[in-house]
N, CA, C and O atoms as a MOPAC input file, in Angstrom:
PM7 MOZYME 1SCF
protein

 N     -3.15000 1     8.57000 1     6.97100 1
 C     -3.61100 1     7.27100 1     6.48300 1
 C     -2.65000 1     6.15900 1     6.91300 1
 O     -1.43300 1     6.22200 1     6.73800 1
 N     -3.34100 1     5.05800 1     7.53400 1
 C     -2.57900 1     4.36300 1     7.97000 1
 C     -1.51200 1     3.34300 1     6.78200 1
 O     -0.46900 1     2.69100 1     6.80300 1
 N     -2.44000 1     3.68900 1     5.96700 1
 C     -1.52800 1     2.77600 1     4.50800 1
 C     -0.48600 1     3.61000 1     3.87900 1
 O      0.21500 1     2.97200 1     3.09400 1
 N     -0.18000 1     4.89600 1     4.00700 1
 C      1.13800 1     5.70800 1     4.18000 1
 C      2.07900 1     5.36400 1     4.83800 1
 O      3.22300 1     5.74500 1     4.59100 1
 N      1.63000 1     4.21700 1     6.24600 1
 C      2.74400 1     3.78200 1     7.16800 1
 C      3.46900 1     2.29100 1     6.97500 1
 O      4.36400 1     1.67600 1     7.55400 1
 N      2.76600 1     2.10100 1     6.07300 1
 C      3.12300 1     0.68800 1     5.61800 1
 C      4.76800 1     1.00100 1     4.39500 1
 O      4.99100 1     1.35600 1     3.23800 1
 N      5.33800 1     0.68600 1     5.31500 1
 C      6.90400 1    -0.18400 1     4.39600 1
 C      7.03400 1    -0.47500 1     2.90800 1
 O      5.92100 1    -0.96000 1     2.70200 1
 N      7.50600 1    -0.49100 1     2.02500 1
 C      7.67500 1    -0.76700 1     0.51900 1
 C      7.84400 1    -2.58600 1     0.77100 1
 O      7.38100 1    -3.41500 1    -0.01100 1
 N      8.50100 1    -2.87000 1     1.86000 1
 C      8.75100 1    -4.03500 1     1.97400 1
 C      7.14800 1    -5.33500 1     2.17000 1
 O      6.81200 1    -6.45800 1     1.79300 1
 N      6.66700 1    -4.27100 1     2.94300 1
 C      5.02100 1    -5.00800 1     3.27600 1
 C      4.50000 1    -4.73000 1     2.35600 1
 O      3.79100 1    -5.68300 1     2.03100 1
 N      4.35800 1    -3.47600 1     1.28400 1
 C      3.53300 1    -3.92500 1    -0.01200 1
 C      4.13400 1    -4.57900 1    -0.84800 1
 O      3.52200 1    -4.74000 1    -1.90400 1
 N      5.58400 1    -5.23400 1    -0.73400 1
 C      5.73300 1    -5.52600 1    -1.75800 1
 C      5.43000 1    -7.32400 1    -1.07200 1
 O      6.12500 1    -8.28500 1    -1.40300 1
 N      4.46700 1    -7.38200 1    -0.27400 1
 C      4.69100 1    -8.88500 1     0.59900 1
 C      2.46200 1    -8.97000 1     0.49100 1
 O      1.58400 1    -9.82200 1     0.62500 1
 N      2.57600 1    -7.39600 1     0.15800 1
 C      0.98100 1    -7.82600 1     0.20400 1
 C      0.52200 1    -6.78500 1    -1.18100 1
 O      0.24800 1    -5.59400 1    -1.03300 1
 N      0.51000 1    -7.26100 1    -2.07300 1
 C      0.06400 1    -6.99300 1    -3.37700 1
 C     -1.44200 1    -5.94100 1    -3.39100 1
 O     -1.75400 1    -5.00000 1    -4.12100 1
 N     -2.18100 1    -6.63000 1    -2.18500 1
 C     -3.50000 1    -5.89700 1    -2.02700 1
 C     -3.30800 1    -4.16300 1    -1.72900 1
 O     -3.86900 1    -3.18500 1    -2.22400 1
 N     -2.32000 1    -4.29800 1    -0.76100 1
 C     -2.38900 1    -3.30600 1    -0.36700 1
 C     -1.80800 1    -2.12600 1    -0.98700 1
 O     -1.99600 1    -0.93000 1    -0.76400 1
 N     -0.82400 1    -2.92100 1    -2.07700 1
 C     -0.60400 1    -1.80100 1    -2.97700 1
 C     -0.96500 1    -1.20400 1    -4.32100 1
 O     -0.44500 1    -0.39700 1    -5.09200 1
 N     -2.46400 1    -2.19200 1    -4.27100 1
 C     -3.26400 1    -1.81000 1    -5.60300 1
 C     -4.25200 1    -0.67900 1    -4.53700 1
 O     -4.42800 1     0.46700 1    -4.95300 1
 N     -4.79200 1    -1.05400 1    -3.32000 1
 C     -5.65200 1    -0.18600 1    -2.55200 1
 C     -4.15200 1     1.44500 1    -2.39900 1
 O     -4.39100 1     2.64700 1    -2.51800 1
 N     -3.27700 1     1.02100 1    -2.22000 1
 C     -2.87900 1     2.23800 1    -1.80200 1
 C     -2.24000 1     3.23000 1    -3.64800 1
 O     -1.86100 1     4.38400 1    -3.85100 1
 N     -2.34000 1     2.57100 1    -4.15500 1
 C     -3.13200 1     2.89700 1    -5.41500 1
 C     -4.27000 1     3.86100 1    -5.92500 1
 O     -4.33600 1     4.90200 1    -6.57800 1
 N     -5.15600 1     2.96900 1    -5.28000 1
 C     -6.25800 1     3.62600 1    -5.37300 1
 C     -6.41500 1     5.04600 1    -4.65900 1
 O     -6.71000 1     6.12500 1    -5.17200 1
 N     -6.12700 1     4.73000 1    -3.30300 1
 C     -5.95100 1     6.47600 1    -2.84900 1
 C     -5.08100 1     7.30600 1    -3.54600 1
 O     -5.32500 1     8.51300 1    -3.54900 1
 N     -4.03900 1     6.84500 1    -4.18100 1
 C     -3.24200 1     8.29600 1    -4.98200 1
 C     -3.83500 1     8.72900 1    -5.76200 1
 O     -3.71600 1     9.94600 1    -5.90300 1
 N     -4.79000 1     7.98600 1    -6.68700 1
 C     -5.77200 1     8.02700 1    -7.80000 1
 C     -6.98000 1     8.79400 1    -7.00200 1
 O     -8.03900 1     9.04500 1    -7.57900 1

């Protein structure tokens, strides 16, 4: 999954992506 490759730094710069990458752990 490409949202596994995303940085703590970029979700923490894009909020979206860490409610969606959220959602996949769920």
């Amino acid at each position: 999954m490409k949202f596994q490759m995303h940085s703590p730094q970029n979700v923490s710069q894009r909020p979206e992506l860490k409610l969606l990458k959220m959602s996949f752990l769920d």
